[in-house]
N, C-alpha and C positions, 0 to 999 in steps of 0.2 A: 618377497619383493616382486615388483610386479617389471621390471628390468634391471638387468645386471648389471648395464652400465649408462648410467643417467648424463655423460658431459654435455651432448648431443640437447637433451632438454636444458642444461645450464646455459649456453648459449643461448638456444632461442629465445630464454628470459631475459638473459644479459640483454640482447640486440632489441628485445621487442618484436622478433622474429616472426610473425603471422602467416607471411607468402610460405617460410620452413615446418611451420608448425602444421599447416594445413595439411602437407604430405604423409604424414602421421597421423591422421585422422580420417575415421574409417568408422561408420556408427554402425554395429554389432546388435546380434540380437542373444541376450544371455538371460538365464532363468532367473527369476529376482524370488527373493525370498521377504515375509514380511516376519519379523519378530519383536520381543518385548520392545519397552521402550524406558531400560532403566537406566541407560545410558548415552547421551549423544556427543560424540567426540569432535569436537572442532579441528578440521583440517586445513589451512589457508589454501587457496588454489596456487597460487605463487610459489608453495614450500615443496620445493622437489621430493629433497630429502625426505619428507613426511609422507605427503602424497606416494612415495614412492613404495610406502611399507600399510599401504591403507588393508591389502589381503588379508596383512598379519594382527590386524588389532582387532583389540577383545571384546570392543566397543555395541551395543546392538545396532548404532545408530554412526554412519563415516557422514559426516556434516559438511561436505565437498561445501567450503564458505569463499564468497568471491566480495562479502559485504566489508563488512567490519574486522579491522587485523589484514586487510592488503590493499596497500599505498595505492593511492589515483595513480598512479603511472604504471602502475600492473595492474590493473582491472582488467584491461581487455584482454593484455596477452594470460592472465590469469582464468579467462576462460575461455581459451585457445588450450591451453595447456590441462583444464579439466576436461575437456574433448578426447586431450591425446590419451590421458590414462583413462579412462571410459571406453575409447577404442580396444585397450588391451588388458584391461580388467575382466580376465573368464570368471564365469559363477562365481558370484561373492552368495558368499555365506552371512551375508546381513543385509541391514538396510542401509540405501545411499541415495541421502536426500541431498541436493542442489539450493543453498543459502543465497539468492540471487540478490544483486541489489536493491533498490526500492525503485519502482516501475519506471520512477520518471527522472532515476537518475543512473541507467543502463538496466534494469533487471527487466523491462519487457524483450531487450535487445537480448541479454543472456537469456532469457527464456525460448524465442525464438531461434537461437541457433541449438542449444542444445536440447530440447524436445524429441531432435530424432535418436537420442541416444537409449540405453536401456538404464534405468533408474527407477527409484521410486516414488521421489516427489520433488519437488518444488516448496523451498519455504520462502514465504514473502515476508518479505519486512517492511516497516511503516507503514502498514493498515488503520487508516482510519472508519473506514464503511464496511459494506457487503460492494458496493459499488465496484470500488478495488479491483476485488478478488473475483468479480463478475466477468471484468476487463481481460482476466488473465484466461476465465473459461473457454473465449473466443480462439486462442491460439497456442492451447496444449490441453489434454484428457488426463493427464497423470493427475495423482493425487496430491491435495495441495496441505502443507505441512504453516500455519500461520505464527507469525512470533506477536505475541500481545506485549509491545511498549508505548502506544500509545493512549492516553487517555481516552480519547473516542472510542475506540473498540473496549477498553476496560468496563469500564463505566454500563457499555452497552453487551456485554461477553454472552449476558444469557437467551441474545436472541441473534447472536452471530454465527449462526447454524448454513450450511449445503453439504450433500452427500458428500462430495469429495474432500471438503476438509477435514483432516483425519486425526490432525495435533497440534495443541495450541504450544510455546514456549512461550513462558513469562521471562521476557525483557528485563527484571526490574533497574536496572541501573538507568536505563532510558525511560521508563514509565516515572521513576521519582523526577527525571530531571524536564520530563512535560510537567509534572506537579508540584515542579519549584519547593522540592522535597529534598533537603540535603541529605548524602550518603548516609549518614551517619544513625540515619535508623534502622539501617540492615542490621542488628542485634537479636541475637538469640531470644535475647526476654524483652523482647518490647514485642507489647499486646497488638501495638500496629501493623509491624509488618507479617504477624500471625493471621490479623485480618485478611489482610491482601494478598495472602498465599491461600488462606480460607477462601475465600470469594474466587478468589484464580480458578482452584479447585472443585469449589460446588459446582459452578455453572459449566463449567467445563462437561465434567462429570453428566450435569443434568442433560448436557447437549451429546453425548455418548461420543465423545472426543476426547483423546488421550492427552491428560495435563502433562507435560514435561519441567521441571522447576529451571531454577536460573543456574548460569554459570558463578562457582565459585571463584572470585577472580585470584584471590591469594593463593595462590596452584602447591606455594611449598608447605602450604598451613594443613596439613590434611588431617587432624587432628578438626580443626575447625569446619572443615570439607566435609567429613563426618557425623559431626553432630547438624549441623547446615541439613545434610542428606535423613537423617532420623526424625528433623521439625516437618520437610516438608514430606515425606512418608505418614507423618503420623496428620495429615490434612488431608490425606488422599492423594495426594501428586503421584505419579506410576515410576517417573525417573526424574534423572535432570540432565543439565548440560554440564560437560569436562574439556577441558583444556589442555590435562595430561591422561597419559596409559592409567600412569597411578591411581587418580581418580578414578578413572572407566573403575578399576576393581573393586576399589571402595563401593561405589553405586551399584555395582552389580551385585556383591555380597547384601550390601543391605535389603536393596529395592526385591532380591529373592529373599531372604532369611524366613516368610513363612509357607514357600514351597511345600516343601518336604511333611510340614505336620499340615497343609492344606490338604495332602495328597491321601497322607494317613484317615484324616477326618471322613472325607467323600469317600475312599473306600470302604470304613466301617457301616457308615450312615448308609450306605447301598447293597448291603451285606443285613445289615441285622435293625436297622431302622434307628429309630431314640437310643440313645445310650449316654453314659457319665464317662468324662473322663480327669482330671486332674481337679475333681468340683466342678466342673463346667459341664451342664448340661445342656447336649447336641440333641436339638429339636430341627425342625424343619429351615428355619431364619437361620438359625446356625451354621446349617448346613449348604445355605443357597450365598452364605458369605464367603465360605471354605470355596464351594463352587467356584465363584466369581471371583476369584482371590486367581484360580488357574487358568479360568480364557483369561484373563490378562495380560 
């Protein structure tokens, strides 16, 4: 926990407390770590309780989210209050990226105030352009983390490249609903939305930017959470987005599961060169997939 006793933060949320909250905020400079990305956990800025145990989770990715899932009447004091635990979050052992809102409906304002904090990126949402995301380079250097739910940026994904963007999230619940695309083709076996997690994927991929896939919204289906998590692994997607601890585990068991024989592979192959193993013969391609399987 990152304090023992949080009543002090329930009020300030209660009241809208901003003048209280400020005294509690103090931007720190703490060692950031970057890691996989098989996991990104959704934390409301508003959820004391949650926010409060972000240390303890097993997530690679604390999704500090001030967008979507916290009411317009907490927005602001909602990143007042992601301030205060940022002030008192020493060495995190993952990544903690900043869900801001969309630029021109507070997210250049939450970007500006919390820039001076220690993090590791900024995710923007409702990107249409490169334009956008140009806006934001003027007034923070952290890395910027993009969610792809609009058709504009889809459509255009394979030339939406700058060094600092580092990971796209596919949106899809917001991408069907700019394409007047009802829910109901988010199915396991529909060739479509294979496409649209394929396409997510390649171009992502081909822009050397880390695909994260969507949130499974059904949180108690993890049975379907699951096999969700093995469609898009088997497209390339590196992780996805979670909602519960539960999930985190799921995603993280899967999105590693070929760790361990990647590991084995490259160290044979750099030991004794070509070799056979289970009928699979490990040639050079083989070998530089096993590779590439581990910087990931």
């Amino acid at each position: 926990m990152i304090f023992e006793n949080t009543e002090f933060l329930e009020k300030i949320l209660k009241n809208n407390d901003i003048k209280k909250a400020l005294e509690f905020i103090k931007p720190v400079k703490t060692n950031l770590v970057t890691t996989k990305k098989r996991s990104a956990l959704m934390v409301s800025g508003h959820q004391i309780k949650h926010l409060n145990k972000i240390d303890e989770l097993k997530a690679d990715i604390i999704m500090l989210n001030l967008e979507d899932g916290v009411p317009k009447e907490k927005k602001k004091i909602a990143r007042y209050l992601t301030a205060i635990f940022l002030s008192h979050y020493k060495n995190p052992n993952k990544e903690i990226v900043i869900r801001v809102n969309a630029l021109n409906e507070g997210g250049t304002e939450d970007i500006k105030f919390l820039d001076k904090f220690s993090f590791n990126a900024f995710r923007i949402p409702k990107v249409t352009s490169l334009e956008d995301v140009d806006d934001v380079f003027f007034i923070t250097d952290k890395d910027l983390h993009i969610s792809v739910e609009t058709k504009e940026i889809f459509v255009n994904l394979k030339d939406f490249t700058h060094p600092k963007i580092k990971a796209f999230y596919i949106g899809i619940y917001d991408l069907l609903n700019e394409l007047n695309i009802p829910h109901s083709v988010i199915n396991l076996e529909n060739p479509f939305i294979h496409k649209i997690l394929a396409d997510f994927s390649l171009y992502s991929n081909y822009n050397n930017i880390t695909p994260v896939g969507f949130v499974y919204q059904q949180y108690k289906d993890l049975e379907g959470f699951k096999k969700w998590c093995l469609l898009q692994k088997n497209t390339g997607i590196k992780g996805v987005g979670c909602i519960t601890p539960a999930q985190v585990e799921i995603a993280n068991k899967i999105f590693d599961e070929d760790i361990e024989f990647a590991k084995m592979i490259v160290e044979r192959f750099e030991n004794i060169g070509p070799f056979t193993i289970d009928g699979l013969f490990v040639d050079e391609p083989i070998y530089k997939n096993y590779l590439q399987i581990l910087k990931n």
